[in-house]
C-alpha positions as CSV (number, residue, x, y, z in Angstrom):
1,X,-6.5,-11.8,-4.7
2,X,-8.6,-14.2,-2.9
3,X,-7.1,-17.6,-1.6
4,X,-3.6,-16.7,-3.9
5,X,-1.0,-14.3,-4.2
6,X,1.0,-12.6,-6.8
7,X,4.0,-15.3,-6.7
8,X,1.5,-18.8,-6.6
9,X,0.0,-16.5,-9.6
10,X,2.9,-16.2,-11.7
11,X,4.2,-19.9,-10.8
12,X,1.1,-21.2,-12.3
13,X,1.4,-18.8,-15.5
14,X,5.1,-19.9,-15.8
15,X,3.7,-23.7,-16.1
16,X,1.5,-22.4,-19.1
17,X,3.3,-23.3,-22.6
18,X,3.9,-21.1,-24.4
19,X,1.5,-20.4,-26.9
20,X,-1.0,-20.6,-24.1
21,X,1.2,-17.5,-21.9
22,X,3.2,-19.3,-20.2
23,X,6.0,-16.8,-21.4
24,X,4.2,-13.7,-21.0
25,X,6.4,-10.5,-19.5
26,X,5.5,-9.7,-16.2
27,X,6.5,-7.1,-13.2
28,X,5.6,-8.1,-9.7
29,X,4.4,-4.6,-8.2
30,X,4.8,-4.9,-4.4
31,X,4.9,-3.7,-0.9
32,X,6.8,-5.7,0.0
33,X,10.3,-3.9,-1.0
34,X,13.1,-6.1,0.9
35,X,16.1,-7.8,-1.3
36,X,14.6,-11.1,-0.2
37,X,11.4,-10.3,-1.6
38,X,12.8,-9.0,-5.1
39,X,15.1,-12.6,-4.8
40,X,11.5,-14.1,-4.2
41,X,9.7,-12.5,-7.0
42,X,12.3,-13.0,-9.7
43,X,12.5,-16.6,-8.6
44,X,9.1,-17.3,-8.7
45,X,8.9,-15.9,-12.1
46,X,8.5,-11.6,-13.0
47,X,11.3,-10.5,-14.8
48,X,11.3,-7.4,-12.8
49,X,9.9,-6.2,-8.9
50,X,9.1,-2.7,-8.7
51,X,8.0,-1.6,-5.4
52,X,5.1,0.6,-4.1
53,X,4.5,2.8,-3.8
54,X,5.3,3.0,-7.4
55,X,6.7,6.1,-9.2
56,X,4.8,6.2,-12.9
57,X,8.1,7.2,-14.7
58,X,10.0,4.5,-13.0
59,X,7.4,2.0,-13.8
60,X,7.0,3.2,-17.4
61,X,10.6,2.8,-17.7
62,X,10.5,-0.8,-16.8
63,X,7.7,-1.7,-18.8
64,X,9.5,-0.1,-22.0
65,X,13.0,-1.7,-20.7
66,X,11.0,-5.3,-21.3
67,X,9.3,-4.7,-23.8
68,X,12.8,-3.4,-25.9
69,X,14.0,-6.6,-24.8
70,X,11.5,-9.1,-25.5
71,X,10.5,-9.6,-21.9
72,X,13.4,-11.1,-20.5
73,X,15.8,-9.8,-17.9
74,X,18.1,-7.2,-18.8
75,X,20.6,-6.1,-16.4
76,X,18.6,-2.9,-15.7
77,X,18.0,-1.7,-12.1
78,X,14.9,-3.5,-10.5
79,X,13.3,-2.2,-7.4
């Protein structure tokens, strides 16, 4: 993405209110797999960090994880 990344993204989605997306799920798919940069992700505002490359049953998995639980964090195992 041109002149932002993923996190500045999501940052600026989370300041949305609601009814205008501000709550939307969301899973931050990276290269960049380190603990730090899940801690980074999570904080900036994804509910999950999956990282690439990224294994289609894993992902679909995560996707149907959030939606099951409205889109928030559940406990689940997050790459």
């Amino acid at each position: 993405m041109p002149g932002e990344d993923g996190l500045s993204l999501i940052r600026r989605v989370r300041m949305l209110p609601f009814d205008r997306g501000g709550l939307v799920p969301a899973i931050a798919l990276s290269a960049y797999a380190g603990a730090e940069d899940r801690r980074k992700a999570l904080l900036a505002g994804f509910q999950r960090h999956v990282s690439k490359p990224v294994d289609p049953p894993h992902l679909l998995t995560a996707i149907a994880a959030m939606i099951r639980n409205g889109g928030g964090r559940d406990g689940e195992r997050q790459d």
